[in-house]
Backbone as a ProteinNet text record, in pm:
[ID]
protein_1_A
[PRIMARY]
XXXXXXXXXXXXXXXXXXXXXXXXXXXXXXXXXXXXXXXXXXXXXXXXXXXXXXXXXXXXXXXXXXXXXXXXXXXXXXXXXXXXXXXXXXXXXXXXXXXXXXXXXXXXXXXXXXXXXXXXXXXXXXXXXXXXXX
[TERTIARY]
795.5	814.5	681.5	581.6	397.2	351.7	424.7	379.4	420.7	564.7	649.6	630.7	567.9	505.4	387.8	270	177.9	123.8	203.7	265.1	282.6	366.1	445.2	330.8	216.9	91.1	-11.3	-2	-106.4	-55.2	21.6	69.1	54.1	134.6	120.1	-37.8	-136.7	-240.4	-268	-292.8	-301	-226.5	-105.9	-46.4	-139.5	-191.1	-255.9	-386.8	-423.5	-559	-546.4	-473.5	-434.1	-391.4	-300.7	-238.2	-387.9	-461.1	-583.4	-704.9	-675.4	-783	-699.2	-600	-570.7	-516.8	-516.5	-445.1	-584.9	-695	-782	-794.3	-827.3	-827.4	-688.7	-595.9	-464.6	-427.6	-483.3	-484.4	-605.2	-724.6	-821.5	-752.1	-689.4	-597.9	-503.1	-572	-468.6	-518.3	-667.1	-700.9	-835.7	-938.2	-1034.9	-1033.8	-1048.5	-1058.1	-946.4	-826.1	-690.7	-630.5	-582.6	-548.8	-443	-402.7	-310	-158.9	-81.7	55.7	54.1	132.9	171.6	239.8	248.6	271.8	295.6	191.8	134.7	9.1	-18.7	-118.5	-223.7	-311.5	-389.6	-345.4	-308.3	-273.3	-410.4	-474.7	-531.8	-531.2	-635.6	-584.4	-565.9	-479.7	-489.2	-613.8	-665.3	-779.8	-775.9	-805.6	-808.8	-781.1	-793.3	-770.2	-775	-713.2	-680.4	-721	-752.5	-783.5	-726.2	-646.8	-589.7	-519.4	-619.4	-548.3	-497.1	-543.8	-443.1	-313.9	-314.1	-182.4	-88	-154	-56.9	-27.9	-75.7	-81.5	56.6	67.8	123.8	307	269.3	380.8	470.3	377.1	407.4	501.2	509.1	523.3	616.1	626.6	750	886.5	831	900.4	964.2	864.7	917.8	1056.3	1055.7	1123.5	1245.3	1270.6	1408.9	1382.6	1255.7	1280.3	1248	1395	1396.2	1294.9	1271.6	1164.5	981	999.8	883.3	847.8	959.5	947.9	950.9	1018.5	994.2	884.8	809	681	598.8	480.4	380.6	232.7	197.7	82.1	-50.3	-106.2	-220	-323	-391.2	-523.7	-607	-718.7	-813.9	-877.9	-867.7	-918.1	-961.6	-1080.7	-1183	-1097.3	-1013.9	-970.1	-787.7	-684.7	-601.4	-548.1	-530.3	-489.8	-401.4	-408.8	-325.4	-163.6	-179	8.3	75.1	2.6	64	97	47.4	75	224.6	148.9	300	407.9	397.5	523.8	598.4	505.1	601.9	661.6	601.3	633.1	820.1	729.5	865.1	1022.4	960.7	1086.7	1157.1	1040.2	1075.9	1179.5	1122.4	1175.9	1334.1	1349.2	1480.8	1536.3	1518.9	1590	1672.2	1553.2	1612.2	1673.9	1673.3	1769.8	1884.8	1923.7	2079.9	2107.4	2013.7	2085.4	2150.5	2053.4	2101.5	2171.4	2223.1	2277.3	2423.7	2462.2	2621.4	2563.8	2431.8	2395.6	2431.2	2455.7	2437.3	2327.4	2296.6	2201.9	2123.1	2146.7	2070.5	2019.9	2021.2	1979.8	1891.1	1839.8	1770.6	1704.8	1565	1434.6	1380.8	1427.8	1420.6	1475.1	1603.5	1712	1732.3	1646.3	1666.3	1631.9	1684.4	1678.2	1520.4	1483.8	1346.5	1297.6	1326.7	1230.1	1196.3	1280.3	1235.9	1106.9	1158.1	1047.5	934.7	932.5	790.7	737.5	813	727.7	671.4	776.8	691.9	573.9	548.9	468	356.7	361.6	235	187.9	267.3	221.4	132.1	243.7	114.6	-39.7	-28.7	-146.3	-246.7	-198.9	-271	-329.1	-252.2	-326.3	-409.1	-391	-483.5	-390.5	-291.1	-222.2	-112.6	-115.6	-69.7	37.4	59.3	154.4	177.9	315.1	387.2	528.7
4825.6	4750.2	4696.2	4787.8	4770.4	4632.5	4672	4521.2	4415	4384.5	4279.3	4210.7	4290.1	4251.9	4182.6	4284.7	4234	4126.7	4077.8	3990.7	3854.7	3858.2	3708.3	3696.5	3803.4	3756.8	3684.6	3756.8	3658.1	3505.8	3497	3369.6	3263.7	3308.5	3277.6	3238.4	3312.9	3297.7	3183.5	3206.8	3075	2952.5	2967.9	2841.2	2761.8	2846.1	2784.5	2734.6	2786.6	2750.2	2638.7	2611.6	2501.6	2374.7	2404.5	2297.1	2248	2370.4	2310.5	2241.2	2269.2	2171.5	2018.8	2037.8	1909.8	1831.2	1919.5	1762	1687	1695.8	1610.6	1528.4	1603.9	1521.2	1335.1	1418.3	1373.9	1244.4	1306.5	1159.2	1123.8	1105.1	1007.1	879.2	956.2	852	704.1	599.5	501.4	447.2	496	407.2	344.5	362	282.1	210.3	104.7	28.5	43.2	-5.3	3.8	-134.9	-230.2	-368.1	-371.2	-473.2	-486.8	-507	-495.8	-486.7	-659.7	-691.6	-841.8	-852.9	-954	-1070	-953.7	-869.6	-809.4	-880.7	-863.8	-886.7	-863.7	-853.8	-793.4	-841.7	-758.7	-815.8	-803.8	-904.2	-854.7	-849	-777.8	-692.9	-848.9	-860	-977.3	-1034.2	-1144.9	-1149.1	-1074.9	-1042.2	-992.4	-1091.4	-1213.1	-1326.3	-1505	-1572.1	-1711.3	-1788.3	-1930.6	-2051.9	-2098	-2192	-2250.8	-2394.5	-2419.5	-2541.8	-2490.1	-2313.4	-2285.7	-2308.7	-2204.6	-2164.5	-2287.1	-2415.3	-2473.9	-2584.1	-2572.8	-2624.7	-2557.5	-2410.6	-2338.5	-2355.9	-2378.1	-2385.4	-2527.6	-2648.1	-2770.8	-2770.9	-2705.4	-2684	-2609.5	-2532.6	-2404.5	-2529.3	-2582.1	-2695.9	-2805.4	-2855	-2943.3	-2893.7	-2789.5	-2736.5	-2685.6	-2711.2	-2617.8	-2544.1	-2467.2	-2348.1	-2390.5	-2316.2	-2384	-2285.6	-2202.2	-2086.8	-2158.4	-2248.2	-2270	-2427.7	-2459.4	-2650.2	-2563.2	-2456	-2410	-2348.3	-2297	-2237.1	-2347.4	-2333.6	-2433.4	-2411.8	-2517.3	-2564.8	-2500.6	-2415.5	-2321	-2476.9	-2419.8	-2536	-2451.6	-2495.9	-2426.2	-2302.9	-2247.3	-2094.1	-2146.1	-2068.3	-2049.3	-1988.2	-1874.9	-1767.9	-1722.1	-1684.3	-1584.5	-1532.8	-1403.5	-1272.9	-1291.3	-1248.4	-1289.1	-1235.1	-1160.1	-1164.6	-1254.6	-1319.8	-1472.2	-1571.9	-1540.6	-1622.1	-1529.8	-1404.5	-1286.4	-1307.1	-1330.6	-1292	-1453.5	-1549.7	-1653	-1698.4	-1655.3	-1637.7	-1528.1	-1429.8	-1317.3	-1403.5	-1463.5	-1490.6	-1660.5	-1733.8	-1825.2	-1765.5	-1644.1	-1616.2	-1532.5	-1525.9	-1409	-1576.3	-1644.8	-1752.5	-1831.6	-1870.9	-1906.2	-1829.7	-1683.5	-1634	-1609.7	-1617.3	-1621.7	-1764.2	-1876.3	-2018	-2050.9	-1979.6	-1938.3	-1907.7	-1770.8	-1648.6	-1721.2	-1778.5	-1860.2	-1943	-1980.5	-2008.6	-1949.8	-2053.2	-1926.8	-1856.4	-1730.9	-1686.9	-1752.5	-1855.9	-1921.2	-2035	-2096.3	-2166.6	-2078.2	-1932.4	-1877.5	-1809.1	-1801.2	-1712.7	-1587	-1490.2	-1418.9	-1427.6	-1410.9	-1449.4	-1559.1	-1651.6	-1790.4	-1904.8	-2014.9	-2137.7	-2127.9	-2203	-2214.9	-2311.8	-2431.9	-2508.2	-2419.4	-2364	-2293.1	-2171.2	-2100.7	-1987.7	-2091.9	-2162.4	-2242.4	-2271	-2327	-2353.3	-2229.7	-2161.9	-1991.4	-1952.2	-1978.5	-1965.9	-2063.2	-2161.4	-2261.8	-2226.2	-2196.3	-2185.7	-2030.1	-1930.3	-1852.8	-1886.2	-1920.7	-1954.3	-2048.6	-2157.3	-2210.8	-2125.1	-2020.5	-1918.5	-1824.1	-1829.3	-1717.6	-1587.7	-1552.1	-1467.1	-1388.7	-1282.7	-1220.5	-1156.2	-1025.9	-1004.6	-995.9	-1032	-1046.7	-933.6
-2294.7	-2172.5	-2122.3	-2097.5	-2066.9	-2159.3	-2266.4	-2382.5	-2358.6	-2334	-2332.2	-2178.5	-2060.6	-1937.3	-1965.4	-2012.2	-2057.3	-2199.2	-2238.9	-2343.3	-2199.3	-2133.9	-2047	-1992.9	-1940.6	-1808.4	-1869.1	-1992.5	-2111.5	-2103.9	-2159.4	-2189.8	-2043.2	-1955.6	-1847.5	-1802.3	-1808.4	-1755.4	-1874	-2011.1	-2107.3	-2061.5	-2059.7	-1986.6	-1858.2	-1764	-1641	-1683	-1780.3	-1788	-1866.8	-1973.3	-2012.5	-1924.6	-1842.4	-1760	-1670.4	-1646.9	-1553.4	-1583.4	-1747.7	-1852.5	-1882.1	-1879.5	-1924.2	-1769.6	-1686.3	-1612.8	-1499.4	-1565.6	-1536.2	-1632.4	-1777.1	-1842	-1842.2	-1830.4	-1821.1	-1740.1	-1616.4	-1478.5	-1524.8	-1588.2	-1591.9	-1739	-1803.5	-1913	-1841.8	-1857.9	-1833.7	-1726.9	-1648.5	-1539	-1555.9	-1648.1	-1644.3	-1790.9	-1782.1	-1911.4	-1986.9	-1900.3	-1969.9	-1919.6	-2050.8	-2012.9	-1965.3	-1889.7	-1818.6	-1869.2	-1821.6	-1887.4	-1901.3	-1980.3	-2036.1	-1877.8	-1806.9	-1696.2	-1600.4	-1566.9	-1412.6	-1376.2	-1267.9	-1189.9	-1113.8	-1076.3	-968.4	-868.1	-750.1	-628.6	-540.6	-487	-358.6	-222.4	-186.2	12.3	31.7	127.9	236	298.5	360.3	448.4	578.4	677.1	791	903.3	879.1	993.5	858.8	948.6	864.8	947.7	858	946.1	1005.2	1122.6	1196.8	1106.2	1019.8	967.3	810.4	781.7	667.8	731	828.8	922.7	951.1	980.5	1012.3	863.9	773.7	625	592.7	620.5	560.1	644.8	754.6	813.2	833.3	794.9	749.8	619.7	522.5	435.4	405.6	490	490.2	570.6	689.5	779.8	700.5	631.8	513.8	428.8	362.8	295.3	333.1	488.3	555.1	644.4	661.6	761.7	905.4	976.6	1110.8	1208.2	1146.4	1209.5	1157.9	1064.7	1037.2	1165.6	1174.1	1262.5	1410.3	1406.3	1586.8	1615.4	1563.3	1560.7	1606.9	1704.1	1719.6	1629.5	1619.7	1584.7	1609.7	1567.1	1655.2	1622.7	1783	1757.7	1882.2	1892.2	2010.3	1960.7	1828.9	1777.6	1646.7	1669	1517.9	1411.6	1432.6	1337.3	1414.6	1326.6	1397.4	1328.9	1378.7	1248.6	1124.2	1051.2	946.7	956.3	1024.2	1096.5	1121.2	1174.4	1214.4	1082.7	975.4	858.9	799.2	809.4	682.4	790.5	875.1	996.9	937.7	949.1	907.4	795.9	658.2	542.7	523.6	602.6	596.8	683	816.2	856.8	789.5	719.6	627	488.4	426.4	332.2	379.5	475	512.1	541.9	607.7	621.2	511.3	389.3	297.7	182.5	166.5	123.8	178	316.9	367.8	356.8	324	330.7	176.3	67.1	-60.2	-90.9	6.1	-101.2	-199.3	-153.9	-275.6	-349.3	-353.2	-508.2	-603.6	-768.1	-899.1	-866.5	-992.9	-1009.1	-1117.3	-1179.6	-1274.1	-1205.8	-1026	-938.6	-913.1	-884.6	-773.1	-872.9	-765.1	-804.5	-685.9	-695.2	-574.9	-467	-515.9	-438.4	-285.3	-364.2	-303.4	-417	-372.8	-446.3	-499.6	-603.8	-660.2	-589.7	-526.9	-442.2	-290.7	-286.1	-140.6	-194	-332.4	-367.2	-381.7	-444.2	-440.7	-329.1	-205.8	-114.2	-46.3	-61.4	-4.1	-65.1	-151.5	-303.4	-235.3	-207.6	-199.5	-22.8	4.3	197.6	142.7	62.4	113.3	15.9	-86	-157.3	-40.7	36.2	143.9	233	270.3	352.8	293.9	160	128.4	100.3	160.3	214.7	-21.5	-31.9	-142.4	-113.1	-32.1	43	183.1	160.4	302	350.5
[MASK]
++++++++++++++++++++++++++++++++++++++++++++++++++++++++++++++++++++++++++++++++++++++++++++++++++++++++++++++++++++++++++++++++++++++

């Protein structure tokens, strides 16, 4: 019985010391100098504040394209800079717009579950702002 106890604590303690050698090794596998998966991306942080004439580039554009949240929105003018909320907030309520104006499209019409001219213009307003996610 003394054996077959002392037999499982062995192992056991081998087991931990193992698991505690390898799972450094383990998580450092796959994060430095590891290429990127075929059509991923680097996303980057957002800016912290946008230009006034991205902002309204961006919302010209969204306006153009249908969104009645993008033509009721005004025109910022009088400011050097304004937060970049003000760009994702309009992107987000552009994009909820044109996926309920979508949704009875095929799915061989739509790209993220809205029409592809509307994903594009979402696509180019935020590239005008600078803006990655929203």
């Amino acid at each position: 019985m003394k054996l077959i106890v002392r037999t499982g604590l062995a192992a056991a303690a081998a087991v931990g010391v193992i698991a505690v050698a390898v799972a450094p090794a383990s998580a450092a596998v796959g994060t430095a100098n590891t290429p990127a998966a075929a059509g991923s991306h680097a996303v980057a942080a957002n800016p912290k504040t946008i230009k006034p004439a991205a902002y309204n580039q961006a919302r010209s554009i969204l306006a153009n394209a249908g969104s009645q949240t993008a033509a009721k929105s005004h025109p910022i003018h009088g400011k050097d800079d304004v937060p970049v909320s003000y760009g994702t907030s309009l992107l987000a309520a552009a994009r909820d717009e044109f996926r309920q104006a979508d949704r009875h499209l095929p799915a061989n019409q739509k790209k993220s579950d809205m029409s592809i001219p509307h994903y594009n213009a979402i696509h180019s307003a935020a590239k005008a702002m600078g803006i990655d996610r929203w």
